[in-house]
N, C-alpha and C positions, 0 to 999 in steps of 0.2 A: 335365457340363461343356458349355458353350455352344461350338460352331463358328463359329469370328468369321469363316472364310471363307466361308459362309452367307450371312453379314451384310455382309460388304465386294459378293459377287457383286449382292446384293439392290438395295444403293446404287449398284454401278455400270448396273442395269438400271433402275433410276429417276430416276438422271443423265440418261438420253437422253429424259428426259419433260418437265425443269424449263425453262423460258423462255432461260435462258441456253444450254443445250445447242443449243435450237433456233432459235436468233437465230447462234448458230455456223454449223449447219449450213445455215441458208436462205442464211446468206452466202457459203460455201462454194462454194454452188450458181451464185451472181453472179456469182462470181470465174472459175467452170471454163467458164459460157454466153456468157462475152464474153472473143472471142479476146486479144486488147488485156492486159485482167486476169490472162488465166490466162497467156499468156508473160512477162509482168510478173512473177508471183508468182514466176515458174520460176527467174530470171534472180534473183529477190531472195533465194530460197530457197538457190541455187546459191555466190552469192554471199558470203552470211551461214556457210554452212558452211567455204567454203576459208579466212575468216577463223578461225572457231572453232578451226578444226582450224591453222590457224597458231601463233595465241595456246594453245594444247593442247600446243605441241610445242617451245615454249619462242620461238617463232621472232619475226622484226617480221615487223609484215605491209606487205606492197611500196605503196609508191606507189599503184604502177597499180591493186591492190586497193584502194586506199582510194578511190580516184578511184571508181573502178566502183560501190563501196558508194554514196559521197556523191552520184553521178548516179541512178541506182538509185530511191534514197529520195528525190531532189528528185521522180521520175517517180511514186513511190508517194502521195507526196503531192499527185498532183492525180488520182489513181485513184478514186474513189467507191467500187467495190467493194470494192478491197484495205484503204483504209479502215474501211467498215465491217466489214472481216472481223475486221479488228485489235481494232478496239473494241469487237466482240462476242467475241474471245478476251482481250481485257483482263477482262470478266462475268465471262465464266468463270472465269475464273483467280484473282477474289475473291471467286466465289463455292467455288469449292474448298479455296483458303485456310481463308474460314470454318467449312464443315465439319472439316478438318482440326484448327482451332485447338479443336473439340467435339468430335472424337477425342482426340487427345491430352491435352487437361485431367486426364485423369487421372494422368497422368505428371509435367502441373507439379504437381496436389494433393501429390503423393509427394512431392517433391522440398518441399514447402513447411515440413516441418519444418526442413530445416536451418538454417533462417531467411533 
C-alpha cells in the first residue's frame, strides 16, 4: 500500500520550488525591508483578525473597526509592496486550488455515479 504522506510531504517540498511560491516569498521579503510596508502589514494583519474573531463570535463589528479596516486598506492600496504581496498570494492560492481540484477528482469520479 502506497503512503500518501510520502506524497503529500514530497508536494509540499516542491511547492517551495514553483514560481508562485517564490514570487510570494520575494514579496515577502519587500514588505519586511521597508519599514512603511511592514508596520502597514502589522496594522492590516491586526486589524483583519479583531474583525474575524468578531464576526466568529456571533458579535457586530464596531464602527471604529470598520473605520480602521476601511483607512487601513485605503493606505494598502497605495502600498507597492503589500500589493504585490497580495497578488502574489492571490498565484498562489490558484495555484493550489488547482492542484487540489487534481487531488480530489477522484472523489468527484466516485461520487459520479449517482448521477
Amino acid at each position: 500500500m502506497v503512503n500518501i504522506y510520502d506524497s503529500a510531504n514530497q508536494v509540499a517540498s516542491d511547492l517551495t520550488q514553483v514560481d508562485q511560491f517564490v514570487a510570494v516569498k520575494a514579496a515577502i521579503a519587500k514588505v519586511k525591508a521597508d519599514d512603511a510596508s511592514y508596520k502597514l502589514y502589522h496594522r492590516l494583519n491586526a486589524v483583519q483578525i479583531k474583525i474575524t474573531s468578531a464576526r466568529e463570535q456571533g458579535k457586530t463589528v464596531s464602527s471604529e473597526d470598520s473605520k480602521a479596516y476601511e483607512a487601513i486598506a485605503a493606505a494598502v492600496k497605495q502600498d507597492k509592496n503589500i500589493l504585490a504581496l497580495l497578488d502574489a498570494e492571490g498565484s498562489m492560492y490558484q495555484f493550489v486550488n488547482e492542484l487540489q481540484g487534481i487531488m480530489l477528482k477522484p472523489m468527484r469520479d466516485i461520487y459520479k455515479v449517482l448521477g
